[in-house]
N, C-alpha and C positions, 0 to 999 in steps of 0.2 A: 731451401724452399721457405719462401716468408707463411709465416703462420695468418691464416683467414680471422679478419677484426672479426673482433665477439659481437655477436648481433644484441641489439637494445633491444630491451621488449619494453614497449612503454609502461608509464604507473599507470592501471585502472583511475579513472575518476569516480565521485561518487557524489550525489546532490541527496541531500537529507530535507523531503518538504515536508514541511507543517503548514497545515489547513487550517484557517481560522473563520469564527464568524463570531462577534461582540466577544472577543480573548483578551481586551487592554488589558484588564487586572492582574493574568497570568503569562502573559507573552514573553516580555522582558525576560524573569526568572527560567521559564522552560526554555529558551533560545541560548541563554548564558549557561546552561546546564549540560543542554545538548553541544553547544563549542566544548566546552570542559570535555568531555568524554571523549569526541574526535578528537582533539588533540594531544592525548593521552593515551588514544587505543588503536587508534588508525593510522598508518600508515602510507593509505592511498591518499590522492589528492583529492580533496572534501570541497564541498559549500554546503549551508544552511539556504533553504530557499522557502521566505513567509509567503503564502498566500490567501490574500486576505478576499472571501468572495464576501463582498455583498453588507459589511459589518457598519454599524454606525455611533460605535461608542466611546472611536478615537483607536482603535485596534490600528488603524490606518497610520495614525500618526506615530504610534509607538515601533510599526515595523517598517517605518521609513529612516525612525532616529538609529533604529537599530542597523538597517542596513548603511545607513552612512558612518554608522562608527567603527563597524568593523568589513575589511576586503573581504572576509566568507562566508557573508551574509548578504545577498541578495531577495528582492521583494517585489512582489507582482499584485496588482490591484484589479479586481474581477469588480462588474459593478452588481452582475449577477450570483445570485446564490447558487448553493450544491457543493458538494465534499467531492462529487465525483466530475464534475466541471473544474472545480479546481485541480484537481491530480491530472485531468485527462491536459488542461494547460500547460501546465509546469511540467508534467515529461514529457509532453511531443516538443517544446522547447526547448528542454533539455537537450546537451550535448555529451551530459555522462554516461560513461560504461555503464552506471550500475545508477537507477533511481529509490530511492527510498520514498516511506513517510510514515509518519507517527502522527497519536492524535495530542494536539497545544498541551493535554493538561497529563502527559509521561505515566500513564496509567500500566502502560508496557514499561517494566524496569528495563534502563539502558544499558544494562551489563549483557543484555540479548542480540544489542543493535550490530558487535563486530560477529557472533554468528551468524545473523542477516544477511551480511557484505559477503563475510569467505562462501556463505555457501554458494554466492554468484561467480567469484572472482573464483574460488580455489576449486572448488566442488564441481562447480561444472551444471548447477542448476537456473533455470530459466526463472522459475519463478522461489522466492521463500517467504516464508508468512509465521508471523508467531501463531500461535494455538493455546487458546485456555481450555481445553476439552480435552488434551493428553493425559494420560496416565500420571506422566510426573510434571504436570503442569500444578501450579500456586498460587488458586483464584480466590480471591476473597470479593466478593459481592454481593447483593442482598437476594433474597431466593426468588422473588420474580425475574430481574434478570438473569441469573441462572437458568429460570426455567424455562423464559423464552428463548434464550440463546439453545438450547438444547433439543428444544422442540423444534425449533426452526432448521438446525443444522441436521439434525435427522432427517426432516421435510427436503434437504436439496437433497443430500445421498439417496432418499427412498425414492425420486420425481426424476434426478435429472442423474441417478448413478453413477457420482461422483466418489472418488476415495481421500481427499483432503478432508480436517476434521473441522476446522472452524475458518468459515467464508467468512464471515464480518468482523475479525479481528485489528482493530484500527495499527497496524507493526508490520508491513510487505517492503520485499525489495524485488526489483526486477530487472531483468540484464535488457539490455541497448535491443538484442532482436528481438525480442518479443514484446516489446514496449510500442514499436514501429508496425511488428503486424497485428498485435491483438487489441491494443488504446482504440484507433480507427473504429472497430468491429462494434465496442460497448455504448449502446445504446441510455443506458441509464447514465444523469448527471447528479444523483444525487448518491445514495447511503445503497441501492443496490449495486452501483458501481463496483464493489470488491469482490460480491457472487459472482457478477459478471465475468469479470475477469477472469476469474479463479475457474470456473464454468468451461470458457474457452480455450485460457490455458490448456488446461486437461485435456477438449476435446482433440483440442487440436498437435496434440502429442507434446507438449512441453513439460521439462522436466520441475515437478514441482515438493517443495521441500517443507515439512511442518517442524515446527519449531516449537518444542513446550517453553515458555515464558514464567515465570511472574508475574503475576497482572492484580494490580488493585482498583477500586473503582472510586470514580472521584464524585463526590459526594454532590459536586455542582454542575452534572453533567447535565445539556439541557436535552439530550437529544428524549423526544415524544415516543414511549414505547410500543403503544397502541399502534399511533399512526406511521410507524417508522415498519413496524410487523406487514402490517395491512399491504404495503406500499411493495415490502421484500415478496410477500409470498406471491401477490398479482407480477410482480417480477419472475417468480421462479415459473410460473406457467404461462406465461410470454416465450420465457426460453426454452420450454420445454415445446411449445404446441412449433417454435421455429427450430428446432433441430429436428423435431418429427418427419417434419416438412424436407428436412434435408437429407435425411435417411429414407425416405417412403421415395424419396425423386432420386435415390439412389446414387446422390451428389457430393462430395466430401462435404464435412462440416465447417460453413463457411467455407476461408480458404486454406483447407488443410497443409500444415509445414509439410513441405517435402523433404524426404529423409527422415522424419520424425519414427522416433523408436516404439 
């Protein structure tokens, strides 16, 4: 009796995007960093993938050089801005098992990024996300951010009764189906983009994974804290007053996974 060929299970893919907007000064070095580490820790088949939304200070020309010099690095040009227009392009494009992205300036140490990956590929989770707000998480930041980051993150668990600890952690990975049903759904293109996600994940029964990190903060970040707060929290009671709406009409949330645990 001939023995039955051993069945191939394919290598997972995996595309690692960084979002950029005015990043020439840092792109190069955090692109050459991030290769280093894939090539070193991963095993699946990788690309880097820049996406440049909206920038005008030559970011464009530096992640074009970058993509023509190296095959796993790929680059995509947005003329419009948003963090979360960019993500929402680059993985509905995507054709990897598993999407990533981190933010340009590796504020998430990368010794984190292959727990990311396994918890998709190995684990068996839909979504994972690093966490500065765990127990044995390693944040060093200054105490305003801190303080909004914590007040806010309270504010989606106490409004939208959520059990992940930190929505707006710029360090998530996401497997191939829930990229396909949940991206579609996310209404916001900017920086409430990760709540969202993270929001509907959950509601809609997908398995999601926090990650304590490392996280430092980069001293040249430009993002607006005021108006970036302002922006999330009229986000969290958008999503709240439309999930109400889903539950009072007695209707699954959005389109609830079937089979979901």
């Amino acid at each position: 009796m001939r023995p039955k060929p051993v069945e191939r299970i394919p290598t997972p893919s995996v595309d690692v995007v960084i979002p950029v907007l005015n990043e020439a000064h840092v792109l190069e070095k955090s692109v050459e960093s991030v290769r280093e580490y894939l090539k070193c820790n991963i095993n699946y088949k990788w690309r880097v993938v820049v996406v440049d939304n909206g920038s005008s200070d030559g970011t464009q020309r530096v992640a074009r050089t970058l993509s023509e010099r190296y095959d796993d690095v790929g680059f995509v040009h947005l003329s419009q801005r948003g963090r979360g227009r960019a993500l929402r392009h680059a993985w509905l494009q995507s054709k990897a098992d598993v999407v990533c992205y981190m933010d340009v300036d590796l504020s998430t140490d990368l010794c984190h990024l292959r727990e990311l990956i396994e918890a998709i590929v190995v684990e068996g989770y839909h979504v994972a996300t690093g966490s500065r707000l765990m127990k044995e998480s390693q944040t060093r930041r200054c105490f305003k951010r801190e303080l909004v980051s914590r007040i806010y993150n309270l504010m989606v668990k106490a409004v939208l009764l959520t059990s992940f600890s930190d929505a707006q952690c710029g360090f998530k990975a996401v497997g191939r189906e829930a990229v396909q049903r949940i991206v579609p759904q996310i209404a916001d293109q900017s920086w409430f983009f990760d709540t969202e996600l993270m929001v509907l994940a959950e509601k809609q029964g997908y398995r999601i994974k926090d990650i304590p990190v490392r996280w430092v903060e980069d001293d040249d970040s430009r993002v607006k804290i005021v108006q970036t707060a302002w922006d999330d929290i009229k986000g969290i009671f958008r999503l709240r007053r439309l999930l109400w709406k889903q539950s009072f009409g007695g209707a699954p949330v959005y389109g609830a996974r079937r089979g979901a645990e």
